[in-house]
N, C-alpha and C positions, 0 to 999 in steps of 0.2 A: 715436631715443634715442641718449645720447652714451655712457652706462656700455655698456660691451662685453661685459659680464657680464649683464645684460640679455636673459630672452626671455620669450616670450608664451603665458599661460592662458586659455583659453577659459573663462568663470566665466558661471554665470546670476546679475543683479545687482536683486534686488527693486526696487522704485520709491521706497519708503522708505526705504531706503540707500543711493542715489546722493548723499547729501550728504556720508556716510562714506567711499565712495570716493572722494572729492575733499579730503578732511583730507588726503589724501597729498602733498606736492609734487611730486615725482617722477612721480606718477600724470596729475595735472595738466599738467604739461610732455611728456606723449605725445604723440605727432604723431597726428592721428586720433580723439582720445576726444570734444573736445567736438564734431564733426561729429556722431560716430555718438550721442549724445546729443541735438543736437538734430533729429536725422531722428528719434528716436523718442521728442522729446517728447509728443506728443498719447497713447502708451500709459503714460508716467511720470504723466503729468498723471491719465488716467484708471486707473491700477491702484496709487492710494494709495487704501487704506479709511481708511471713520472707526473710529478706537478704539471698543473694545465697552466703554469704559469711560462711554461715553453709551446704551448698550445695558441697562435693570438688568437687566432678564431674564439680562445675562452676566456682569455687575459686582457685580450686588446689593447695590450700598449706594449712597449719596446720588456723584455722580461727584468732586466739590468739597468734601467733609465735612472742611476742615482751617482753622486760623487761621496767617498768615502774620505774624508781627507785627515782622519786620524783627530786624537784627542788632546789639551793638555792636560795632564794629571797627574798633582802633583807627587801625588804618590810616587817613592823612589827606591824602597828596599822590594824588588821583587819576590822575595819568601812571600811577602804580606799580602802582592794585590789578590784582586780578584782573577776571575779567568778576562773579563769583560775587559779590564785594568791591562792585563797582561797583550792582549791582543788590540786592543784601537788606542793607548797611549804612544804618542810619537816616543817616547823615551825607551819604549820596550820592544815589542817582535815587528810590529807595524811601521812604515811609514817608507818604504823603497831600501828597507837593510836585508841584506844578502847574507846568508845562514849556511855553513855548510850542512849536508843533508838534504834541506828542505828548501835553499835557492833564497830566491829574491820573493820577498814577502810581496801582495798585490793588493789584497783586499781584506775585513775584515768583516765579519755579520753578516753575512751576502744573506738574501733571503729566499727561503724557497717557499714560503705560502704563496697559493694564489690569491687567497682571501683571507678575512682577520680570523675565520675559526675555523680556517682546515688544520691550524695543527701541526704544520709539519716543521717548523721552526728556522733556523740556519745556521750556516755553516762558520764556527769561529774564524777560522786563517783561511783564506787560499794562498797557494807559493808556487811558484813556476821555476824547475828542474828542465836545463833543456826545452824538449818539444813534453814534455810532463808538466800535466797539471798537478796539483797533491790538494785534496780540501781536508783539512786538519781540525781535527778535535781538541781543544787546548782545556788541559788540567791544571787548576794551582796547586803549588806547593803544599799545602794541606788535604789534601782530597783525598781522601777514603773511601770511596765508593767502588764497588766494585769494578775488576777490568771490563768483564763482560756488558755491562753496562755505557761504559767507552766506546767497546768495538761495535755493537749493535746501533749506537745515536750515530757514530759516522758511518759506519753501513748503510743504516736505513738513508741519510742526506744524497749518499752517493748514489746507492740505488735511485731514489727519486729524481736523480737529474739524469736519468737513461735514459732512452728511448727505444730500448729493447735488444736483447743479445749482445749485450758490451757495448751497446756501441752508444757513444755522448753527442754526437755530430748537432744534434740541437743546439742543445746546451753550449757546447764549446761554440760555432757560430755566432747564440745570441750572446753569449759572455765577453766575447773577442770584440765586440763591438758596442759595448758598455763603457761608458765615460768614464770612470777607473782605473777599466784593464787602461784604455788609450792612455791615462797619464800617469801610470804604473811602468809598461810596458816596456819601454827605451826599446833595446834593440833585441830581445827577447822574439824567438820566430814564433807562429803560429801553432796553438800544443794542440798535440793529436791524441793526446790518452789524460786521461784522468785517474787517479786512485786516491783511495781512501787513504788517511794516517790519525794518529795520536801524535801528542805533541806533550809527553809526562816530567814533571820535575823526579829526577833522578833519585832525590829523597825519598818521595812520597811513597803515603803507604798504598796508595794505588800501581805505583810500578814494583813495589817490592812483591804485591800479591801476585803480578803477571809475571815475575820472576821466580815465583817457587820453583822447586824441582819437578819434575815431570814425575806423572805414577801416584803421589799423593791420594789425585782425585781423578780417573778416569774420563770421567762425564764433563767435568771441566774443561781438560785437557782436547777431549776432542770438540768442543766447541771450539777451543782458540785454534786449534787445525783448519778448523773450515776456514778459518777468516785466511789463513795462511796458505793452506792448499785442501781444496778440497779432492774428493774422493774421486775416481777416473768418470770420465763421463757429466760431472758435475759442472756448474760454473764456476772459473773464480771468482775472487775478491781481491788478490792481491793487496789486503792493508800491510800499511810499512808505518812500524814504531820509531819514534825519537825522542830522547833525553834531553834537559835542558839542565842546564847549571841556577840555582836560585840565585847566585852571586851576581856572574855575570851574562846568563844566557846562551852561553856555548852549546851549540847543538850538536848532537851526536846517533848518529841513527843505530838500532839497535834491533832490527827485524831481523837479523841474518843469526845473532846469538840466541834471540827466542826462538826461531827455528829450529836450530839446532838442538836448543832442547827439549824440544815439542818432539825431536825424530824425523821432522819433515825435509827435503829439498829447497 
């Protein structure tokens, strides 16, 4: 650390809030933190639960019982909106417009609290690929914060709508049958998989970092591996990147070239 003013807490950090502690910069730039994160990813990985908000016995009402029907806003130069702007304005990613990559846009904000202070927040885009779900992390064009930071908030969302060993069959069930998907939907069949993604403006200095070259920063690098391919025996995550144009939005997925330079399959 270079602040001199600077020292050290011992904290216990749930597994569901390692994305929160990474909003920090400062946090991010410790010497040490993403090591001791990825030595203990396999307990981050397994000590996120799924929301009881797929549980009714603990939610008691339908998990999806909302209409999401998009925003007006007049905001128009996309570089400028927000992520909020970018994602439930009908003018921009929202409102039944079909993207290559990421398909036919569905929903926006889905929420995944069961209650007002579990914490666990929601999900910017869902898009429907085929029988693929994709729940998307949406970045604006100015965003700076770290990748890792990204890939952890939709990690953790995704993890939380699991129901254990890959498998979404809840979730997808109660979603499928949420007054959104129905008037989303058209002729879209029933999805059987769900994955995590990003959703970065091409510019930003958040895709430029997850594009450095590989080797720079080891620790780093094998963090964005896991999200990519983990280690034999492990579980995946299969997150899949996509670029957006600030101009006009054109999407373009871009998981296959970070791979590649990551070393991975």
């Amino acid at each position: 650390m270079s602040d001199k003013a600077a020292f050290t807490i011992e904290l216990p950090v749930h597994p569901k809030d390692v994305f929160r502690l990474l909003a920090l910069r400062s946090i991010t730039e410790t010497d040490g933190l993403f090591n001791k994160i990825l030595a203990n990813f396999d307990s981050i990985f397994n000590g996120i639960e799924m929301t009881s908000r797929l549980d009714p016995n603990k939610f008691g009402r339908p998990a999806f019982e909302y209409k999401h029907e998009g925003l007006d806003i007049k905001q128009s130069c996309f570089s400028e909106m927000t992520e909020r702007q970018l994602c439930a304005a009908k003018n921009a990613f929202f409102f039944d417009r079909i993207f290559t990559g990421i398909g036919k846009v569905l929903d926006y904000e889905m929420p995944l609290d069961d209650k007002k202070d579990s914490a666990f927040g929601k999900v910017d885009l869902v898009s429907q690929v085929g029988d693929e779900l994709i729940l998307l992390e949406v970045k604006k064009c100015v965003s700076n914060e770290h990748p890792l930071r990204a890939m952890f908030e939709i990690f953790t969302f995704w993890k939380t709508l699991s129901n254990g060993e890959g498998k979404f069959d809840l979730f997808l069930d109660a979603y499928t049958k949420s007054p959104t998907y129905a008037l989303r939907k058209g002729d879209l069949c029933k999805p059987s998989k769900v994955h995590p993604g990003l959703l970065l403006c091409g510019t930003s200095d958040i895709y430029k970092a997850l594009s450095m070259p590989a080797g720079s920063d080891e620790i780093r690098d094998g963090l964005y591996r896991r999200f990519f391919q983990p280690p034999i025996g492990q579980p995946p995550i299969g997150l899949r990147v996509f670029t957006y144009d600030k101009d006009r939005l054109d999407v373009v997925e871009v998981t296959n070239d970070l791979k590649k330079r990551l070393g991975v399959n």
